[in-house]
KOLKOL-74664 format. One record per residue (C-alpha): x, y, z; residue number from 1; residue in three letters. Coordinates in steps of 0.5 Angstrom, whole numbers. Layout:
// KOLKOL-74664
+-------+-------+-------+-----+------+
:     X :     Y :     Z : pos : code :
+-------+-------+-------+-----+------+
:     X :     Y :     Z : NUM :  Ala :
...
+-------+-------+-------+-----+------+
//
This chain:
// KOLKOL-74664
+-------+-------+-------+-----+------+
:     X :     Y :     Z : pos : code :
+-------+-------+-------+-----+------+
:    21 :    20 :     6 :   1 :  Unk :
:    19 :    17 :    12 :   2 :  Unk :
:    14 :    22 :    16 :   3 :  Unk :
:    12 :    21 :    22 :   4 :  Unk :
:     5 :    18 :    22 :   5 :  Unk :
:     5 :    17 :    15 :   6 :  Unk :
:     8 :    11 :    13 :   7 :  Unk :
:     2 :     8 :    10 :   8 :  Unk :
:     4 :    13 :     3 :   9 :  Unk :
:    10 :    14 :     4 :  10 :  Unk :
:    14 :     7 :     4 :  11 :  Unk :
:    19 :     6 :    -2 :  12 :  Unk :
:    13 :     1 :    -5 :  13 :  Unk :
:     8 :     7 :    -4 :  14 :  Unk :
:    12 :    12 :    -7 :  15 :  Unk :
:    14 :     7 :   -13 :  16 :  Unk :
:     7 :     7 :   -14 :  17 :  Unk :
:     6 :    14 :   -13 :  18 :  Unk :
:    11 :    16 :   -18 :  19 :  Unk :
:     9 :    11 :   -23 :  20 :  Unk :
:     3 :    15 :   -23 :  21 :  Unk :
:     5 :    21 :   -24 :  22 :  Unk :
:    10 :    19 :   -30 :  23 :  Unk :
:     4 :    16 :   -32 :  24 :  Unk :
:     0 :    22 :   -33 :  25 :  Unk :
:     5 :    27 :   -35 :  26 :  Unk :
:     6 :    21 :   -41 :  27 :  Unk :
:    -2 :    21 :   -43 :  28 :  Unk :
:    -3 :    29 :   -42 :  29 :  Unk :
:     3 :    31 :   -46 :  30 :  Unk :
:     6 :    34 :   -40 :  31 :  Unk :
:    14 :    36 :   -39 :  32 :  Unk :
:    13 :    36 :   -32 :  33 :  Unk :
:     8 :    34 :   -26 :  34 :  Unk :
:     9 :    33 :   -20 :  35 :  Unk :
:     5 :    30 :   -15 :  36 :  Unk :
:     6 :    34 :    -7 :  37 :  Unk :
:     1 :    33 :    -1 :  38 :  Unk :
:     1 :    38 :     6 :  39 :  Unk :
:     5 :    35 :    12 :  40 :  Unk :
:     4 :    39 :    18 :  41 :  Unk :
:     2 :    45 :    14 :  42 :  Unk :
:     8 :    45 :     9 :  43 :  Unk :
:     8 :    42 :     2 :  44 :  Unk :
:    12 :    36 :     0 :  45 :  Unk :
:    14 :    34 :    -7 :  46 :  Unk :
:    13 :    26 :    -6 :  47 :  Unk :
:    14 :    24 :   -14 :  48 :  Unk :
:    16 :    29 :   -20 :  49 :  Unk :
:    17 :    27 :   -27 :  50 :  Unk :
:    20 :    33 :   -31 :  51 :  Unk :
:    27 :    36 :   -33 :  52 :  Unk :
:    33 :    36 :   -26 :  53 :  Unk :
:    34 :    43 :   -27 :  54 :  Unk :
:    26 :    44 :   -24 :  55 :  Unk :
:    25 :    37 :   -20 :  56 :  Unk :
:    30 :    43 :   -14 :  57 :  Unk :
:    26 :    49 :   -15 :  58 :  Unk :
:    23 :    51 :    -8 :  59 :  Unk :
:    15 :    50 :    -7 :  60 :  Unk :
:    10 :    55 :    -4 :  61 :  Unk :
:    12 :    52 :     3 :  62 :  Unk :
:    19 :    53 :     1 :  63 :  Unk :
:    21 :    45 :     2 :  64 :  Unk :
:    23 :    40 :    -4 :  65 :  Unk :
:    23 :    33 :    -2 :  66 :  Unk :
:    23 :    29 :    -9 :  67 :  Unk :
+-------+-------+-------+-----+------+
//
């Protein structure tokens, strides 16, 4: 996902990160689902998911999903 603007965190390798991150954290809490999302031009983008597929789609307050 490349914003513009924003390509410092939205790189393939920042991304990567950003997932490791979240997978992370999921495993250590015990969560079946996590996901990591930030505001982009007052909407909210999903930038890594860990969890079921059925999930990783569903619509966010903002009504995009990008993960």
């Amino acid at each position: 996902m490349a914003v513009a603007g924003h390509e410092g965190w939205s790189d393939s390798s920042a991304r990567a990160v950003l997932q490791l991150m979240v997978e992370s954290v999921a495993e250590l809490i015990g969560f079946e689902v996590a996901a990591l999302s930030v505001v982009v031009d007052d909407q909210l983008a999903t930038v890594a998911y860990t969890g079921p597929e059925e999930y990783r789609t569903a619509p966010t307050p903002g009504g995009r999903t990008t993960c």
